[in-house]
C-alpha positions in Angstrom: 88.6 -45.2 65.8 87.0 -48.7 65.3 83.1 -48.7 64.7 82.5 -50.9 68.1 84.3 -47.9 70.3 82.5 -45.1 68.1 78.8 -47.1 68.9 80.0 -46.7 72.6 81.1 -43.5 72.7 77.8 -42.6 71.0 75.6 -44.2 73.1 77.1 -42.3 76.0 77.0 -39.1 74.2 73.2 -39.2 73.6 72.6 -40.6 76.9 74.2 -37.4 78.4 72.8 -35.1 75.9 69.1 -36.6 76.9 70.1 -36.3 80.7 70.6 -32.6 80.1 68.0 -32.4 78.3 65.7 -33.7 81.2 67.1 -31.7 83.7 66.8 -28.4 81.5 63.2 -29.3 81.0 62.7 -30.2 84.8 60.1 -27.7 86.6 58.1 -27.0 83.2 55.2 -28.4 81.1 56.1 -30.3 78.5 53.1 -29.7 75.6 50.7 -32.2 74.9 53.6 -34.8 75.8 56.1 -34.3 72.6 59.0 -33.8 74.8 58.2 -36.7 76.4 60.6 -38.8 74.6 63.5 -37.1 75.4 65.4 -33.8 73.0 63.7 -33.8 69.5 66.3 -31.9 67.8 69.0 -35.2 68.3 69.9 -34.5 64.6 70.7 -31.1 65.0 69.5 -28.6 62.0 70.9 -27.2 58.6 70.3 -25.1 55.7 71.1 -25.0 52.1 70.0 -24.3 48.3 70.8 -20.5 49.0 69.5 -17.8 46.6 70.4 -14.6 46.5 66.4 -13.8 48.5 65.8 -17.3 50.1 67.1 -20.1 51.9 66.0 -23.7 52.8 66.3 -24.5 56.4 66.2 -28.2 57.8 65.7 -30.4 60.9 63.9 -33.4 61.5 62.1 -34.5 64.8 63.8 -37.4 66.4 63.8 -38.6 69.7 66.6 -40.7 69.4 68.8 -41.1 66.2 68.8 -45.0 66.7 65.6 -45.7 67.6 63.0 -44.2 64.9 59.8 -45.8 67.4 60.7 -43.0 69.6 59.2 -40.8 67.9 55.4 -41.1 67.7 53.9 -41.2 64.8 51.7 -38.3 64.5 52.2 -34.6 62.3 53.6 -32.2 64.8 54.0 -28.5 64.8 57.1 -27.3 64.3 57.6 -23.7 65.0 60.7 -21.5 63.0 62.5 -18.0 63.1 65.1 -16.7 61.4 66.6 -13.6 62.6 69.4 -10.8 61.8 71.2 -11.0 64.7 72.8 -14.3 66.8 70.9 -13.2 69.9 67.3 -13.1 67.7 66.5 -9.7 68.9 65.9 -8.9 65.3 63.5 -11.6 64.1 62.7 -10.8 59.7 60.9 -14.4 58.8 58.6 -17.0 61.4 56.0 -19.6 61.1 55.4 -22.7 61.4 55.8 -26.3 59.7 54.6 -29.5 60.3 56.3 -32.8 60.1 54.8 -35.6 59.3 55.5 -39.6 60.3 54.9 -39.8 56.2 58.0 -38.0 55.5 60.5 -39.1 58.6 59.4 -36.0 60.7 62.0 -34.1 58.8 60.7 -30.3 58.1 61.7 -28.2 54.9 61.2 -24.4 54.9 62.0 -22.3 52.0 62.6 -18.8 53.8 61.8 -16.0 51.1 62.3 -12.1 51.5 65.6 -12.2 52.5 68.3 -9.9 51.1 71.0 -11.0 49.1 74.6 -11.8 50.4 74.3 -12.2 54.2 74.3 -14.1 57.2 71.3 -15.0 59.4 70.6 -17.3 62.5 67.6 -19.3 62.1 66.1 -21.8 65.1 63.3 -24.6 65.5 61.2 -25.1 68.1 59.1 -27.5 69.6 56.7 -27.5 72.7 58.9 -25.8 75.1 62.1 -27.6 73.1 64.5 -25.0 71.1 66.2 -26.5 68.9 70.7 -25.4 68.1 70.9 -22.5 66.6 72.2 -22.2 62.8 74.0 -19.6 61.0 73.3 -19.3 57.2 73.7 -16.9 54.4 72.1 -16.0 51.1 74.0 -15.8 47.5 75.0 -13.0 46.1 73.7 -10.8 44.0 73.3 -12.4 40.1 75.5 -9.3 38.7 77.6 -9.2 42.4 81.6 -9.6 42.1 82.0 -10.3 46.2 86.0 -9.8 47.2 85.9 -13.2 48.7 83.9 -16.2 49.5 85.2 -19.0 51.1 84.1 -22.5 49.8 84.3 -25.7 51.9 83.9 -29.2 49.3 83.6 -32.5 51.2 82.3 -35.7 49.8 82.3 -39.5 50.7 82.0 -39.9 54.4 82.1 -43.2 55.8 80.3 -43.7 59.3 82.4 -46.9 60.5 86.0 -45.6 59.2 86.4 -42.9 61.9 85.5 -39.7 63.3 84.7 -36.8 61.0 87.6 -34.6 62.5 87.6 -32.9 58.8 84.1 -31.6 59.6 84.9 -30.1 63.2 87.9 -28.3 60.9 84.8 -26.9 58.4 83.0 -25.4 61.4 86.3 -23.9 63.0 86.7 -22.6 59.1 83.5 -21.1 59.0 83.0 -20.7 55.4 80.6 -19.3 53.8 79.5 -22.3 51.5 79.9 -26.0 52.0 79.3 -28.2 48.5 79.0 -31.9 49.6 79.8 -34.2 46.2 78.3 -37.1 47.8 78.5 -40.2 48.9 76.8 -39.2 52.1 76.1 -42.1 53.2 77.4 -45.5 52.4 74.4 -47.9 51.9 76.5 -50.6 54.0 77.8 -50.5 57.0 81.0 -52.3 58.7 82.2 -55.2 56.6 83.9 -58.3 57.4 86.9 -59.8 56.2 86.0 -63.5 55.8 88.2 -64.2 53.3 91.6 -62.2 53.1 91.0 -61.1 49.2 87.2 -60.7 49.7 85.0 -58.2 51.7 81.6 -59.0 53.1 79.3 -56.3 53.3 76.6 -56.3 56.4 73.8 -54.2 57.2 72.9 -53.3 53.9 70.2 -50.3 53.2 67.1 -51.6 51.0 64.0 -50.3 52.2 63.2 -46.9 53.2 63.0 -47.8 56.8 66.8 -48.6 56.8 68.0 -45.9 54.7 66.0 -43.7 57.0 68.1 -45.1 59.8 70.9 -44.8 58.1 71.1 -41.1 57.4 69.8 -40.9 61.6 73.1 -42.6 62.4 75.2 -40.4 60.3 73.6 -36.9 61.7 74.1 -38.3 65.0 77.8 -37.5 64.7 78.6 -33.8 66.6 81.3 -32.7 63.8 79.2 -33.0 61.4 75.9 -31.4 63.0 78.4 -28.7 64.0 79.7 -28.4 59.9 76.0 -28.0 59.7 75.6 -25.5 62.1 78.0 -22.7 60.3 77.4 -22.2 56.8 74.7 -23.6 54.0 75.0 -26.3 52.2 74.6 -27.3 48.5 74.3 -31.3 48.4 73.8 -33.7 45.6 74.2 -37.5 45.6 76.6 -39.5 43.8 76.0 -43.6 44.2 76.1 -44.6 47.9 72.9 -43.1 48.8 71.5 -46.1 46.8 73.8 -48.5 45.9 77.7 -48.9 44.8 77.8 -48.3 40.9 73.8 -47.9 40.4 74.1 -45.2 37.6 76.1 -48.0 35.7 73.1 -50.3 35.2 71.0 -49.9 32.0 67.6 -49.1 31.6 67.0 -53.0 31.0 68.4 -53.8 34.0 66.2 -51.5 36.3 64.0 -53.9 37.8 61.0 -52.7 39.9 62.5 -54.6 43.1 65.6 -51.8 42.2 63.3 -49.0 41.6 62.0 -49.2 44.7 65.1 -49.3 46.8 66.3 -46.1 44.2 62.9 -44.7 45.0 63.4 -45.5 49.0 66.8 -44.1 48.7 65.7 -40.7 47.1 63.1 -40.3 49.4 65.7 -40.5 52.2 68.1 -38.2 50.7 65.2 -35.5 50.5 64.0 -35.8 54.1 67.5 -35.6 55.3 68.6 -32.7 53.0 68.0 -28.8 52.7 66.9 -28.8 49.7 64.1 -27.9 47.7 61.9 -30.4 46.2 61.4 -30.2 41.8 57.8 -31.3 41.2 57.8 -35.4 41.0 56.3 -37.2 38.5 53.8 -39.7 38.6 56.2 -42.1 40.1 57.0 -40.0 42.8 60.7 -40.2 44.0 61.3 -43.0 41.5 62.2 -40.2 39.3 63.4 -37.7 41.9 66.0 -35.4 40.3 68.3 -32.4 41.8 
């Protein structure tokens, strides 16, 4: 599928999904106006960084995945429960997390007190908003032999290639794991062929503003939300969530004009990831490490 027929068929996509969004909201009071931008789940939730007691669940409040003004720029209240049962009749963790404009809106919740080797259904809501639910599990026991665990491994996902029919084949799967080996993101987007041995790169990510909107367009995608949706995820990076090659360069090389696109980059990867954050240095997410 070429990139100009996926931007259609994605525009069309989210204008449905916002129409239905309206019309579910129709005949109720939105709170103090967040809803008033349209659905703010658009980039659906996830989890990840299981223990065998605790789990990091994930969403980030967006508006519209292409438009990050949408979203206003104020810390809002986002409200969690995690349940263990599909129909939440059995809720065993809530509270609530706020998301901050400082940090994309995204929202990080490391659910403890949860027993070891099984599945729960978690949710997010906002105002009268209620957000896809997901399914994830803890690890096993430390000293635990399970019979059988079944381990999805993806890696290097290019947004203007195609469709990401292999992630709509995780979520039919359901596994109980999926390790993404990175590559994420690509930093670029579609290229152009102006000479027939040469490819020019366009839309290149440097600042944190357009790696933020880079990860929004990828999350936009269903198949992958929906690979989300089924199982945890353990996620590291490999070089295109910053730049092609980057781990090559030596420390000489590392200019501060490149430390802060690496230290934009990281800061994207974490507000876009379930995972937990390791204490940062005095550089902040220059230095961010897995």
């Amino acid at each position: 599928m070429d990139s100009a027929r996926r931007i259609f068929l994605l525009s069309a996509a989210r204008i449905g999904a916002l129409a239905g969004a309206a019309t579910a909201l129709s005949g109720s009071t939105a709170a103090a106006g967040v809803n008033a931008g349209g659905y703010p789940f658009a980039l659906g939730v996830a989890s990840g960084s299981p223990l065998p007691d605790a789990v990091v669940l994930w969403t980030r409040v967006s508006y519209d995945p292409l438009q990050a003004a949408a979203t206003p720029a104020i810390a809002l209240a986002v409200r969690w429960e995690v349940a263990s049962d599909e129909a939440f009749r059995h809720i065993v963790a809530r509270g609530q997390a706020t998301a901050t404009p400082e940090l994309a809106h995204s929202v990080h919740v490391d659910v403890g007190g949860l027993s070891p080797g099984r599945w729960y259904w978690y949710r997010f809501m906002l105002g009268d908003a209620v957000s896809p639910v997901g399914r994830t599990r803890t690890a096993p026991e430390p000293t635990s032999m399970p019979a059988m665990l079944k381990l999805a491994v993806a890696s290097c996902q290019h947004w203007e290639f195609g469709s990401y029919a292999a992630h709509r084949h995780i979520a039919a799967a359901a596994p109980d794991l999926v390790a993404f080996l990175g590559d994420y993101i690509y930093e670029w987007g579609a290229y152009h062929l102006e000479h027939p041995q040469r490819a020019i790169r366009r839309d290149e990510s440097f600042t944190l503003a357009q790696y933020r909107a880079r990860y929004a367009q990828y999350k936009s995608d269903k198949d992958l939300q929906g690979a989300h949706l089924v199982a945890p995820w353990i996620v590291t990076w490999d070089d295109h969530e910053v730049a092609n090659d980057y781990g090559n360069e030596r420390d000489e090389l590392l200019t501060t004009t490149f430390l802060q696109r690496r230290a934009a980059a990281y800061q994207a990867f974490y507000e876009h990831m379930p995972l937990r954050l390791l204490p940062l240095g005095r550089r902040g997410f220059v230095d961010m490490r897995i």
